[in-house]
N, C-alpha and C positions, 0 to 999 in steps of 0.2 A: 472043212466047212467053216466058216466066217460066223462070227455070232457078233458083230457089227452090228446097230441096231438103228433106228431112224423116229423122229417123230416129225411129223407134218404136219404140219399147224393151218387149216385154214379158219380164220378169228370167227366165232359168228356166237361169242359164248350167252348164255344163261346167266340170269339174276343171280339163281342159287347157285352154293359151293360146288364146286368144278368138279367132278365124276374123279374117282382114281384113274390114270392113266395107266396100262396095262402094257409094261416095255421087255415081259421076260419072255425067255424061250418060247413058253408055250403060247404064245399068238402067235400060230403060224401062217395066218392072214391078217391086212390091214383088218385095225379097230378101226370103226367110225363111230363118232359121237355127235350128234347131230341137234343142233339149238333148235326150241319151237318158235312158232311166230310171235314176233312183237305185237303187243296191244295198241293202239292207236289211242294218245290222248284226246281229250272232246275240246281241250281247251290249249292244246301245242300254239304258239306263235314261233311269228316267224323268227509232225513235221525228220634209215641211218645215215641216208646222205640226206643232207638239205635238198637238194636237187631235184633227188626222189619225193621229198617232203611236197617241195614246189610243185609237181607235178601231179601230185594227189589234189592238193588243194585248191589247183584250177583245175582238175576235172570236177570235182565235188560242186564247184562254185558253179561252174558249168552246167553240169547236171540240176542243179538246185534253180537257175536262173531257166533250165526249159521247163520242169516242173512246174515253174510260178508263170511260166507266162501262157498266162489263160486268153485262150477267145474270146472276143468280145461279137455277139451275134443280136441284133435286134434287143438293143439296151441290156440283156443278160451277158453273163461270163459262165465260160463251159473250162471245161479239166482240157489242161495241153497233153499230158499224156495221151500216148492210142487217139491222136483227135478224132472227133466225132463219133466214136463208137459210144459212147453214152449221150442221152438225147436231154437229162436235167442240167439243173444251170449249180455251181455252186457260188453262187454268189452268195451274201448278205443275208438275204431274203430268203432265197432255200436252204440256208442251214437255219435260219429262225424255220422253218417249215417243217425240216427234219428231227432240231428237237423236239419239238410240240408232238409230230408225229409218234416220237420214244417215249415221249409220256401218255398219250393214246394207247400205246403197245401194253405198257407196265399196269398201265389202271384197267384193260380189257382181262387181263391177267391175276387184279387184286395185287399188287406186288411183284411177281416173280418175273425173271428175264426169260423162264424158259418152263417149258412142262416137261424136257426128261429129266432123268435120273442125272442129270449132270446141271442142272438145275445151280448146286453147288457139289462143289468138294472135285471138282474137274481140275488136271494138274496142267495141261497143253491146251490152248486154245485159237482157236481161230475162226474171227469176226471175217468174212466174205462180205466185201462192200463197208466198209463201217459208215461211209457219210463223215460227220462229227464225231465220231466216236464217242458217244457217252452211251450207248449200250459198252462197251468194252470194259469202260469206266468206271461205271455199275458193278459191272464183275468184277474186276479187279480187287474192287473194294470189298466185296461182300467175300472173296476169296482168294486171301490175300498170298496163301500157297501156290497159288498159281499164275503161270505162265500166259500172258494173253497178248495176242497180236493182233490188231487191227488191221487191215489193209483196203487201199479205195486208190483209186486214178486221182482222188484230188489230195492234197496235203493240206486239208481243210480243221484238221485236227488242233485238241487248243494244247498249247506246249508243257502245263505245269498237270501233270498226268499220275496218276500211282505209279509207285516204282517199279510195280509188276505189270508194267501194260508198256507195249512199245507200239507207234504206227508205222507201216512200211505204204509206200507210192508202188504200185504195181500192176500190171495189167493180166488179170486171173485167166483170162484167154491164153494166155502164154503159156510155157512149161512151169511149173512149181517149183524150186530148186530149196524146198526145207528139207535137210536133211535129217531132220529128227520128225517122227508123227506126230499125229493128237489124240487125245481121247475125247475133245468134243469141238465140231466143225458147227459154224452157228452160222446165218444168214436170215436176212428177212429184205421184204420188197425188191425182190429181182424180177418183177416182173417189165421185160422187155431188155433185159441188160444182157443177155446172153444171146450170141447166134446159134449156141449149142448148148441150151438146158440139159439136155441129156449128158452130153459129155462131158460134164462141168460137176454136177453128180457122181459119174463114174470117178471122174480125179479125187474128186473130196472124200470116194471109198480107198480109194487107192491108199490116200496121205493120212486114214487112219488107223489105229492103231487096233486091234484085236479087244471088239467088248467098245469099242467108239461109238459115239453118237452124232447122227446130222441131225438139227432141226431145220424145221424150214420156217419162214413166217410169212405167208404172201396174202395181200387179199388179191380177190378173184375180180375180173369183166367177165359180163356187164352187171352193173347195178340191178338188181330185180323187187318185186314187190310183191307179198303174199297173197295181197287184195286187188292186186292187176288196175294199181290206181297210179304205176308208172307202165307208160302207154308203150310202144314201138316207135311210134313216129315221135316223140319227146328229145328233144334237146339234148338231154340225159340220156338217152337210151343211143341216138346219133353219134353223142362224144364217144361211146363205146364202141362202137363198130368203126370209126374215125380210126380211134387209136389201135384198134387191132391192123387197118389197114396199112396206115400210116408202116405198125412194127413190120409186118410183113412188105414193105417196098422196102424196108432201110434192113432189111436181114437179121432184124430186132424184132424174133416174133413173140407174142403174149403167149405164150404156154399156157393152155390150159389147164389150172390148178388142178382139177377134177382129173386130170393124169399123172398128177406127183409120182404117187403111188405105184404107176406102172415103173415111170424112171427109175424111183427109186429100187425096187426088185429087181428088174435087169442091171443095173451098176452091182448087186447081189446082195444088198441089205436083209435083213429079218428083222421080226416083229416089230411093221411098221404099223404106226400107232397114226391115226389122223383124225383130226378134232375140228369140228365147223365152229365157226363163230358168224357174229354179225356186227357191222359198224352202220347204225341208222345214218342217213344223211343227213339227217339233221335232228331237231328238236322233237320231231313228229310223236314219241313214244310215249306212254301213260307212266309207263317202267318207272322211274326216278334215276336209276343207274345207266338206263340204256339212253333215256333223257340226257343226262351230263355226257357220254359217250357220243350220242349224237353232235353235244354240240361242239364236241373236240374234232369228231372226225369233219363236220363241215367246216371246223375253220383249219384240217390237212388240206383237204380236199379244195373247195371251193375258194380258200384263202390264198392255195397255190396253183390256180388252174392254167395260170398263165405260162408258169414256168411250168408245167408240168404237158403243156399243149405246145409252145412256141416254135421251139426246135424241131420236137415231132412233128408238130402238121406241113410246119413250113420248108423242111427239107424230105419230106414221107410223101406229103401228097403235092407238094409245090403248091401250098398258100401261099398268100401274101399273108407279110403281119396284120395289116387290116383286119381283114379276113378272117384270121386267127383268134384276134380280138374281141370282137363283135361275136364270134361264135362261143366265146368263154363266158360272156356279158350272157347271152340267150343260155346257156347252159346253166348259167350259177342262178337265173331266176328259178329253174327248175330243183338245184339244188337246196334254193331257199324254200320251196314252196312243201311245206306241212302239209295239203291234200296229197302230197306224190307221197303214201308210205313206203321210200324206197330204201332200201341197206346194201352195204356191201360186204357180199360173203367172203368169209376169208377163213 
């Protein structure tokens, strides 16, 4: 029997200091830790023969030249790797999108990159998706003992890195060929990146090590409200059911977070620990904390809704870019608008 263990992260945290996380043996059912509702402010606005040599270094060069040549799709650039199977853009703009997003993560967290036990002092690691890589970064630095691998379709990563951090171009769909395990498998925001969340879990029990750890870090669709003051028929509420559709025509479905937890036990993990948080959409909260969070998570969210819609709608549902546009313009008023107390569970 496996003593593998898992923490599921969905964000939705509390003002106050963070509950101990509970990742031994003896939870032999998911923990949930569950945020209460935010307060609504009154005053919210809005990378030996020559011969042989020669021929390593134009296949590399080779290789390196299709890696870098990225799509160019309705003004955005996408990863050539695996084309099309991932729907964001890494251009310019979304890696500005992506770090801001990693310091969203870190400050929902007070600091930490992770809530298990691998937290620190983890010897093997491995980042699923890095994006930019400065979660990777992060660790490395904070634990400098350790092994940490980055890996993402784009080679989006900045070059002068810890010495204990490498990035690998790779498409996770594929077979894995590491030959050594981990003891802590990390991912966050895969939501729609996978054709098989399930199976994708199962490999990352597989590729670890006896006593490893997966976290997850995903926020949840749809956006919701405690006070029922984001409607059904809203903008917001539309982009969500949009993007579920969109995933599911393009075989990129939004797994619903709220089944982590199954995945995770049938891959065969224990004492899966899973923690709700909340990202306000904006400013709306009395809080002070969840206020500054708000307004990190509208300028992920609404600052990237473009790149985070354009590909999806426009090859999922066959918009046009127009179309696409105007519908992120109508959507982002709603993510500005302070009467909609809406958050994203995560």
């Amino acid at each position: 029997m496996t003593d593998r263990h898992t923490i599921e992260e969905r964000r939705t945290e509390s003002p106050r200091a963070a509950e101990p996380i509970t990742t031994q043996n003896q939870a032999a059912h998911p923990t949930i830790e569950v945020q209460a509702p935010i307060a609504a402010a009154t005053d919210s606005i809005s990378d030996v023969d020559s011969a042989l040599g020669e021929d390593i270094d134009s296949s590399v060069a080779s290789l390196s030249s299709s890696i870098l040549d990225y799509h160019e799709e309705n003004g955005r650039s996408y990863h050539a790797l695996s084309r099309g199977k991932y729907v964001l853009p890494n251009d310019e703009m979304e890696n500005d999108r992506l770090d801001l997003q990693h310091e969203l993560y870190v400050r929902t967290l007070r600091g930490n990159l992770a809530l298990c036990p691998k937290n620190q002092g983890a010897k093997r690691v491995l980042d699923i998706g890095t994006g930019t890589g400065l979660w990777a970064i992060d660790y490395a630095d904070a634990n400098p003992d350790a092994e940490v691998i980055g890996v993402d379709l784009s080679p989006i990563q900045p070059t002068f890195v810890p010495p204990n951090v490498s990035f690998e171009v790779d498409d996770l769909e594929k077979e894995w060929t590491w030959s050594k395990t981990f003891d802590f498998i990390f991912a966050r925001m895969m939501l729609g990146c996978f054709e098989d969340l399930p199976r994708i879990i199962q490999v990352a029990f597989d590729n670890l090590e006896p006593g490893g750890y997966l976290e997850l870090q995903d926020m949840s669709l749809p956006a919701q409200s405690d006070d029922k003051t984001l409607h059904p028929e809203s903008y917001l509420s539309e982009w969500c059911r949009r993007c579920f559709e969109a995933g599911l025509n393009l075989k990129r479905p939004i797994f619903p977070v709220t089944e982590y937890k199954n995945y995770l036990a049938a891959a065969g993990f224990e004492d899966i620990v899973e923690v709700q948080k909340k990202w306000p959409t904006n400013n709306w909260p009395r809080d002070r904390e969840f206020k500054d969070l708000g307004i990190l998570a509208y300028a992920n969210i609404a600052g990237g809704l473009e790149g985070l819609s354009l590909a999806h709608f426009t090859r999922g549902l066959q918009w046009t870019p127009d179309q696409t546009l105007l519908f992120c313009m109508q959507t982002r008023d709603d993510l500005r608008n302070t009467s909609i107390h809406a958050y994203w569970p995560m």
